[in-house]
C-alpha positions as CSV (number, residue, x, y, z in Angstrom):
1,X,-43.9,-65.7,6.6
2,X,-46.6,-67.5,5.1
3,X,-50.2,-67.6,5.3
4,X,-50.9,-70.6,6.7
5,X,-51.0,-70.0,10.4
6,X,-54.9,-69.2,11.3
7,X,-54.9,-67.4,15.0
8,X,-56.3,-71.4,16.3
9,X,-52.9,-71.9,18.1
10,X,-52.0,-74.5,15.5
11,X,-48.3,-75.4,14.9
12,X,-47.4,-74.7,11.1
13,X,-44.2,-74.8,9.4
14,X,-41.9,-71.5,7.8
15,X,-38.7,-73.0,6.1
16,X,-37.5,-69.4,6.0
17,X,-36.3,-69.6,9.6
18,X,-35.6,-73.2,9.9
19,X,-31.7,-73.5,11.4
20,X,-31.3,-70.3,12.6
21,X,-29.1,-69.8,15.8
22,X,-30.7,-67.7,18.2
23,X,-30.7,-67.0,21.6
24,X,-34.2,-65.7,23.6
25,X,-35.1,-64.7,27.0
26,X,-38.2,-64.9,29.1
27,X,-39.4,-65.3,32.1
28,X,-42.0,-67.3,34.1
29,X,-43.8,-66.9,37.7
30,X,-42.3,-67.8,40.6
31,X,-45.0,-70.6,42.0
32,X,-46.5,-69.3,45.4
33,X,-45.1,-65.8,45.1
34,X,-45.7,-62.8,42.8
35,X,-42.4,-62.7,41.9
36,X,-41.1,-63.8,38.3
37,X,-37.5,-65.3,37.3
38,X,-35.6,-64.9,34.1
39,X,-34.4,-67.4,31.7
40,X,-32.1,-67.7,28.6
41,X,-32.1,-69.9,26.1
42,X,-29.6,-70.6,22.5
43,X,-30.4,-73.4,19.9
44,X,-31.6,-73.7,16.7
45,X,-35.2,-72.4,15.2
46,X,-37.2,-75.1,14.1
47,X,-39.6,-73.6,11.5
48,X,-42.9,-74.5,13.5
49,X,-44.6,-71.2,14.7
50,X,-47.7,-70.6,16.3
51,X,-50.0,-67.8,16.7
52,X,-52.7,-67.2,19.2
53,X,-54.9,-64.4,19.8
54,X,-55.5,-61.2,18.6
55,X,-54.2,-59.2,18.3
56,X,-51.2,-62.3,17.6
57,X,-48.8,-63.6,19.8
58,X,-46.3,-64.9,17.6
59,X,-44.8,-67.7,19.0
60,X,-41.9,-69.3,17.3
61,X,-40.0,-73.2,18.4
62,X,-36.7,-73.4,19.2
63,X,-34.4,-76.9,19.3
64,X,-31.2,-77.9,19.6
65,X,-30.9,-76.5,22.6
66,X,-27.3,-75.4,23.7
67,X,-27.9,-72.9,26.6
68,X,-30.7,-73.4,29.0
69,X,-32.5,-73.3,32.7
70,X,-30.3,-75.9,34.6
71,X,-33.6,-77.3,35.6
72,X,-35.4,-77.3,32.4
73,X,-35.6,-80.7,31.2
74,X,-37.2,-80.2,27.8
75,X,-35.5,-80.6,23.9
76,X,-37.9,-77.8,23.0
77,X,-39.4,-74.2,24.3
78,X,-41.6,-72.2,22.7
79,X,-40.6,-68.0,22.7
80,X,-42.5,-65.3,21.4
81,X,-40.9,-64.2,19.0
82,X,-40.2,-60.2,20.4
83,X,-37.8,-62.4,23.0
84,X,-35.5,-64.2,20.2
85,X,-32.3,-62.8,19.0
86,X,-30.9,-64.0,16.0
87,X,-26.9,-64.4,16.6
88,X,-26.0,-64.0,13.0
89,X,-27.5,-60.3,12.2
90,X,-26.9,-60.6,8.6
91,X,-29.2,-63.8,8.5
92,X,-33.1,-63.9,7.8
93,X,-35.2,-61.2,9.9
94,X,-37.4,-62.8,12.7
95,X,-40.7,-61.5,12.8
């Protein structure tokens, strides 16, 4: 990883992980009830992570998108990065 992501919430760029298949899960609220859903996603890492807060969320863009919410309409999603699974597990580590 390098150094150059500040805790701002500013995009920045880690070749390291650029291309990497992965697949991630998540979730998100249920509008007008307290319940939450899960989703899956698969594609490709992008490079660009983010980081916010602190202590850090780690945040980390994923494209190419080949598995994903039937209505989720977007080429991108941001995961943090506890949620993505890399699907070759002698590739890079994803921290």
């Amino acid at each position: 990883m390098t150094d150059e992501g500040p805790l701002t919430g500013t995009p920045y760029f880690d070749g390291a992980i650029a291309g990497v298949r992965v697949q991630a899960d998540g979730g998100n609220a249920e509008v007008g009830s307290r319940l939450a859903s899960r989703e899956m996603f698969e594609g490709r890492l992008t490079g660009r992570r983010m980081n916010v807060g602190d202590p850090p969320w780690r945040w980390l863009e994923i494209g190419e998108l080949t598995a994903k919410p039937a209505d989720f309409g977007e080429d991108f999603v941001w995961c943090e990065v506890s949620y993505i699974y890399p699907m070759d597990p002698s590739g890079p580590r994803i921290a």
